[in-house]
Structure formats: C-alpha cells, structure tokens
C-alpha positions as CSV (number, residue, x, y, z in Angstrom):
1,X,-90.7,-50.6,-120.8
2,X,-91.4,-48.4,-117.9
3,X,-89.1,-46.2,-116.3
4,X,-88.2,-44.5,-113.0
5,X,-90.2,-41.8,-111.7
6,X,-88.2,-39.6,-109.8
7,X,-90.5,-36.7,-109.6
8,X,-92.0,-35.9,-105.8
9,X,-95.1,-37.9,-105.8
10,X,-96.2,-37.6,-101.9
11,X,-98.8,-35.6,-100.5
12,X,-97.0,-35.3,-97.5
13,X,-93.5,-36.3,-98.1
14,X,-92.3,-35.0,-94.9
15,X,-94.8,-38.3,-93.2
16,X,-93.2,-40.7,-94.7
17,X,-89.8,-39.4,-94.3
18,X,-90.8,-39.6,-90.2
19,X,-92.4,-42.7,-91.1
20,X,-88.9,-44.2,-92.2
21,X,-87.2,-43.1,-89.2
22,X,-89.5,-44.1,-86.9
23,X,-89.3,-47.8,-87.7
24,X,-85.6,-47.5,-87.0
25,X,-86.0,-46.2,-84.0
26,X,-84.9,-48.8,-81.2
27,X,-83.1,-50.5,-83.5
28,X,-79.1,-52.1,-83.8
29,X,-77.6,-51.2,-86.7
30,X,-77.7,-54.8,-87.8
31,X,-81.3,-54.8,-87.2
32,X,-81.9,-51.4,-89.4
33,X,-79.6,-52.9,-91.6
34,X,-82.5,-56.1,-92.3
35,X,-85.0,-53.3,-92.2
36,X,-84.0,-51.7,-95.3
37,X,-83.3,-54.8,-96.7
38,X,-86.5,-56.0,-96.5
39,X,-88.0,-52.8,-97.8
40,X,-86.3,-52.8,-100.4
41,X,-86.6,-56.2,-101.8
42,X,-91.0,-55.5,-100.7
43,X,-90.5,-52.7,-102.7
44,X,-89.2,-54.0,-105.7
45,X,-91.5,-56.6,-106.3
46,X,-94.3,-54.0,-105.6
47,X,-92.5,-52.5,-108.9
48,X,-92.2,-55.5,-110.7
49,X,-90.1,-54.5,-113.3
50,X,-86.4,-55.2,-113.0
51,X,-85.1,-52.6,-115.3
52,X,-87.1,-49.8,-113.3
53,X,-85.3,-51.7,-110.4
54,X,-81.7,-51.5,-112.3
55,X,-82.0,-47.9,-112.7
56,X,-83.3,-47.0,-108.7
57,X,-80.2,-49.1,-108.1
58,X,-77.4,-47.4,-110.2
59,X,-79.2,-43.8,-109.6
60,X,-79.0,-44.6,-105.6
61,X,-75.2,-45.9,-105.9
62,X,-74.1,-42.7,-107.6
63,X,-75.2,-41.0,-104.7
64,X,-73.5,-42.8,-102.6
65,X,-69.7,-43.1,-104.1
C-alpha cells in the first residue's frame, strides 16, 4: 500500500501554482468548477491507487470545514 506524499516535490512550485490559475483565467465559475473536476478525476487515475486517493481527499476536506 502506498501512501500520500505531501512533501514539496516541484522544482518550481511557484510555475505550476501560475499554471493553475492561468487555465482559470477567462473562465465562469461553472466552467472552473468542470476544470477542477476534471483535474481531479485525471489526476487520480494518474495515481491509481484509491486509498492514496481516500487520504488526498479527507486531508483536502479538513482544510476546508
């Protein structure tokens, strides 16, 4: 069983961070909305390991509430 890395692992962290905003730009919220979305579920089968998915999920929604 793997498990979530949560360690900085970007060279340039700061490039994808503009990357991320820049493919919202222009877009409705609805829109952005499907964006993520889409990453997200790309994302996680790039992973391909639904506990590593389960535990990027409940470690996101505790930032959240």
């Amino acid at each position: 069983m793997a498990s979530l890395v949560t360690t900085a692992r970007f060279a340039n962290p700061d490039d994808v961070y503009q990357a991320l905003i820049d493919s919202h730009r222009d877009l409705t919220p609805d829109q952005s909305a499907t964006l993520n979305a889409k990453l997200i579920l790309l994302l996680a089968n790039h992973i391909g390991d639904s506990e590593v998915v389960a535990e990027a999920l409940a470690i996101a929604r505790k930032g959240v509430l």
